[in-house]
VEXMI-553876 format. One record per residue: residue number from 1; x, y, z of N, C-alpha, C in turn. Coordinates in steps of 0.001 Angstrom, whole numbers, plus 500000, padded with zeros to 6 digits. Layout:
// VEXMI-553876
<NUM <X Y Z> <X Y Z> <X Y Z>>
...
This chain:
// VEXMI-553876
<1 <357064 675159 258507> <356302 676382 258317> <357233 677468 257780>>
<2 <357011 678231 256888> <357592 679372 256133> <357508 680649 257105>>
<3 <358640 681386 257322> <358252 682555 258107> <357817 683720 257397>>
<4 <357011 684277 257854> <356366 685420 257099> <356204 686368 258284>>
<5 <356305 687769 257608> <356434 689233 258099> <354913 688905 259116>>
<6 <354145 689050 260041> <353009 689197 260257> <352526 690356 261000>>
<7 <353122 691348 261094> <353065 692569 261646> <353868 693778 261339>>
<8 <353914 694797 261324> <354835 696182 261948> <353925 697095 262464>>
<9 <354261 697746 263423> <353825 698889 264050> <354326 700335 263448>>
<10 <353541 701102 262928> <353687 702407 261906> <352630 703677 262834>>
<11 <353625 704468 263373> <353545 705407 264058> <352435 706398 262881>>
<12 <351197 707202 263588> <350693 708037 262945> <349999 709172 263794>>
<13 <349829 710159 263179> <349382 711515 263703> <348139 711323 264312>>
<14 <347421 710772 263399> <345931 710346 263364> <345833 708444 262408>>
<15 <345227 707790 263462> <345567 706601 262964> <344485 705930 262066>>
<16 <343544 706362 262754> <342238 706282 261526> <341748 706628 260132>>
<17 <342871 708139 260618> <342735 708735 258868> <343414 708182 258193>>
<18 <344582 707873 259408> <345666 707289 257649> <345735 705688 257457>>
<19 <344460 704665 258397> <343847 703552 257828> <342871 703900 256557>>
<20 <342168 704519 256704> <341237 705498 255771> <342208 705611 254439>>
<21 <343389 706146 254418> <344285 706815 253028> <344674 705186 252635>>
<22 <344654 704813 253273> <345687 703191 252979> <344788 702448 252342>>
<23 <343672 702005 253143> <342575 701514 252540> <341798 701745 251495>>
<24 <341850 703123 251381> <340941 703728 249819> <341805 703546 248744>>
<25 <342869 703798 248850> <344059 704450 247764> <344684 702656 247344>>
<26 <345170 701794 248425> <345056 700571 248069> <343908 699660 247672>>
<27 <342743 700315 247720> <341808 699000 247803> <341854 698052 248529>>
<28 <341898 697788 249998> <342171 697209 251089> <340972 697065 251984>>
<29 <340747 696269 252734> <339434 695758 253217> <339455 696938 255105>>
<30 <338324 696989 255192> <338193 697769 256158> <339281 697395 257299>>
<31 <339587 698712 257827> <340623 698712 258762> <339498 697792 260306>>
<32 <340380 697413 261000> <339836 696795 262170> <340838 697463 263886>>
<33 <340017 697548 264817> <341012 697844 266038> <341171 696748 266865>>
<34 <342228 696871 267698> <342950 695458 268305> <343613 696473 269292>>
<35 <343134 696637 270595> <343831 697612 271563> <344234 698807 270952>>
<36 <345177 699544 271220> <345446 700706 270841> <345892 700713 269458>>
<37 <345579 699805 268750> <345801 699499 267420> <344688 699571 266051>>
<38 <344936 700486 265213> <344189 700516 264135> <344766 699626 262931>>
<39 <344100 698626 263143> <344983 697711 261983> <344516 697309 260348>>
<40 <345434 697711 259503> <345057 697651 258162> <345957 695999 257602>>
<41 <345205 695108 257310> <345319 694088 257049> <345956 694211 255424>>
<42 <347159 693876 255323> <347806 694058 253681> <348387 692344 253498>>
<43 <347445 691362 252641> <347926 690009 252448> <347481 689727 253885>>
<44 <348773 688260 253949> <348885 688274 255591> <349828 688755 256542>>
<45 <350033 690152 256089> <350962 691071 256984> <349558 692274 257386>>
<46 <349908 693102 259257> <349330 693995 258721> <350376 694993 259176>>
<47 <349644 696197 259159> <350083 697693 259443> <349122 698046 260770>>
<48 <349779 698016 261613> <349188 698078 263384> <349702 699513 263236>>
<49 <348478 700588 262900> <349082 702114 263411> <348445 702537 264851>>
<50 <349423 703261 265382> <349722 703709 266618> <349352 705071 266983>>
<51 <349075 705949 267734> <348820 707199 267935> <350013 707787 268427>>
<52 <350760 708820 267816> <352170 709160 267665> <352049 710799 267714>>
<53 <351958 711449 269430> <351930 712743 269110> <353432 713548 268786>>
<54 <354322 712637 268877> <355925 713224 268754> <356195 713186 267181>>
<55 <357734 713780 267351> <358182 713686 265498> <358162 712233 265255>>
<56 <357693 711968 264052> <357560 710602 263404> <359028 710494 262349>>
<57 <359451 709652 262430> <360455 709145 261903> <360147 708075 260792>>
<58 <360377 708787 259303> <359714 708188 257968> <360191 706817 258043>>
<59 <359313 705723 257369> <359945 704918 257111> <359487 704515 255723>>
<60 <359907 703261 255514> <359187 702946 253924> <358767 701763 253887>>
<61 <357691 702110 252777> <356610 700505 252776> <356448 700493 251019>>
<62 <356650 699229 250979> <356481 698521 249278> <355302 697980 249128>>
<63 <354692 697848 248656> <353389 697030 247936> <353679 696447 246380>>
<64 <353687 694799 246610> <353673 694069 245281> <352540 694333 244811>>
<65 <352107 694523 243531> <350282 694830 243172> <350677 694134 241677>>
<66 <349593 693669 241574> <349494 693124 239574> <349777 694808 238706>>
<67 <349643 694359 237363> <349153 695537 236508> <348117 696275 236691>>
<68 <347054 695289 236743> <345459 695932 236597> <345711 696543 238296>>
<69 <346266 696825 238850> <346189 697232 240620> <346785 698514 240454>>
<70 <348318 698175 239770> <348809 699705 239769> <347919 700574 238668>>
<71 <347750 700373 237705> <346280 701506 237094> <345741 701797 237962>>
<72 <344872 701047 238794> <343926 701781 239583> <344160 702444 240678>>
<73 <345414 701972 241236> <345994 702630 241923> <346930 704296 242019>>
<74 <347534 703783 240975> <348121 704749 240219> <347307 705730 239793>>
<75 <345901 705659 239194> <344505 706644 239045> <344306 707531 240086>>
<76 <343974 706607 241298> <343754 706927 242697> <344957 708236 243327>>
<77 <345929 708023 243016> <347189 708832 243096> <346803 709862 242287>>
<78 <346828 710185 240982> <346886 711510 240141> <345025 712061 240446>>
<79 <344340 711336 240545> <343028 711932 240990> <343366 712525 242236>>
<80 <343928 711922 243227> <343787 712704 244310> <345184 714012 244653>>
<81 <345634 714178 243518> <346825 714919 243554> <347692 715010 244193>>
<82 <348000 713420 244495> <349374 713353 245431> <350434 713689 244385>>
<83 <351747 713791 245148> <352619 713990 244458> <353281 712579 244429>>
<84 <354167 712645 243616> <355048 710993 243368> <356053 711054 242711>>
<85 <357094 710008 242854> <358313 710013 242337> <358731 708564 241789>>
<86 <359632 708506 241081> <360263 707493 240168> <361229 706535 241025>>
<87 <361694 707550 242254> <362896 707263 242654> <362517 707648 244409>>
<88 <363006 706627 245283> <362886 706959 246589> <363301 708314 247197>>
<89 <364219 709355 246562> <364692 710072 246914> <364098 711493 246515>>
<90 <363322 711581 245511> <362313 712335 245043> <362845 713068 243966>>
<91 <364058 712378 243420> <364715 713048 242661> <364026 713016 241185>>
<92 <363491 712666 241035> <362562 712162 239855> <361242 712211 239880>>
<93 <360264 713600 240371> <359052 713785 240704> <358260 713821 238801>>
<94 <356986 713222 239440> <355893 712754 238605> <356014 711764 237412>>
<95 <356701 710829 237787> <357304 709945 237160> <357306 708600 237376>>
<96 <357107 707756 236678> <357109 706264 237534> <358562 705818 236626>>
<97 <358752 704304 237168> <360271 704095 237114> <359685 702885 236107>>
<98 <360616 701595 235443> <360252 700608 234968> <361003 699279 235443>>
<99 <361752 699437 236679> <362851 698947 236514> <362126 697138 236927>>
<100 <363061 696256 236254> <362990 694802 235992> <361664 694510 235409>>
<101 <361592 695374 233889> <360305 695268 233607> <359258 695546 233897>>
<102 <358621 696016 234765> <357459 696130 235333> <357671 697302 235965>>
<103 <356674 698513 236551> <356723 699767 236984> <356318 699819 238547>>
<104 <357177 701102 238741> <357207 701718 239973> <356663 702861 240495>>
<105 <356124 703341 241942> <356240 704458 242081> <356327 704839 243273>>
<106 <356676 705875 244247> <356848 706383 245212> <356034 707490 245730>>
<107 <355545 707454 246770> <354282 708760 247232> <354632 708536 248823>>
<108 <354172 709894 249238> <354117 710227 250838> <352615 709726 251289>>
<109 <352051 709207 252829> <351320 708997 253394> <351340 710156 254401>>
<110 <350092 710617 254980> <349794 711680 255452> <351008 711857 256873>>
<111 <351661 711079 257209> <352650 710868 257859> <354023 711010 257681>>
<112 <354518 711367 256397> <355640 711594 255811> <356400 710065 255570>>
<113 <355524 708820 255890> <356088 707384 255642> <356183 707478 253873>>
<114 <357360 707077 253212> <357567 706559 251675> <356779 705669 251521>>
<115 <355527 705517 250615> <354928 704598 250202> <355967 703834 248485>>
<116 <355519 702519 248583> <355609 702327 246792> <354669 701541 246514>>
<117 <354565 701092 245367> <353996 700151 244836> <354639 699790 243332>>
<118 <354999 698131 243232> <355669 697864 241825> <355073 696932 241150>>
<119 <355325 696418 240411> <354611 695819 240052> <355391 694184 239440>>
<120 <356684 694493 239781> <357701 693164 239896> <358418 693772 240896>>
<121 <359157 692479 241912> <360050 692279 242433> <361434 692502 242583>>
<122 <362335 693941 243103> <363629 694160 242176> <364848 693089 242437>>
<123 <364952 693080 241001> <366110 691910 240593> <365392 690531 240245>>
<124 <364086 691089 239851> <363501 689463 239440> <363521 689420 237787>>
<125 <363928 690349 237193> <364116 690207 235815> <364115 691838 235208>>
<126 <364050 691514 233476> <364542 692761 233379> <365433 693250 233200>>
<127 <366078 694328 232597> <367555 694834 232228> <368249 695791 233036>>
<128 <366916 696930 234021> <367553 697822 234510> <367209 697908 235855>>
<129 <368093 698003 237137> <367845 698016 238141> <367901 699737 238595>>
């Protein structure tokens, strides 16, 4: 058997809303609850968010998506006027990246968690990392 990620627990302010942001903005199938857990099913990993009234401590989440995913995704982003960056560090706002061929981008979740989404794998090809 292959091991695969099948969980993380992702601290949130409000856990419903930000199944709600995940789910719309990804195109992701309705969130489901499992005990104190609002769980957003991504592949066969999910995102078990938690009710987190303390400081949340960012973390970061990648999403592999085709082409036709990041368009719509990427739509979903400038329609809803998030902000976004090229580069994890935000040094490069409203910008997507290209690196190993295929494009990138970086956005905040109502939680201050780094979202991305790319659309290749880094270091799976390509000239520029």
């Amino acid at each position: 058997m292959a091991i695969t990620l099948n969980h993380t627990i992702v601290s949130a302010r409000d856990p419903a809303a930000t199944a709600r942001f995940l789910c719309d903005l990804l195109d992701l199938p309705e969130p489901t609850r499992f005990g104190h857990f609002t769980v957003v099913q991504v592949g066969p990993t999910s995102l078990d968010l938690v009710k987190d009234n303390g400081a949340i401590s960012s973390r970061h989440f990648a999403f592999l998506v085709s082409e036709t995913e990041f368009d719509a995704i990427f739509g979903r982003i400038e329609q809803g006027g998030l902000s976004y960056w090229a580069d994890p560090f935000g040094k490069e706002p409203g910008r997507i990246n290209r690196r190993d061929g295929g494009r990138g981008v970086y956005f905040d979740d109502p939680n201050g968690h780094k979202l991305e989404i790319l659309t290749r794998p880094y270091g799976s090809g390509g000239t520029t990392a």
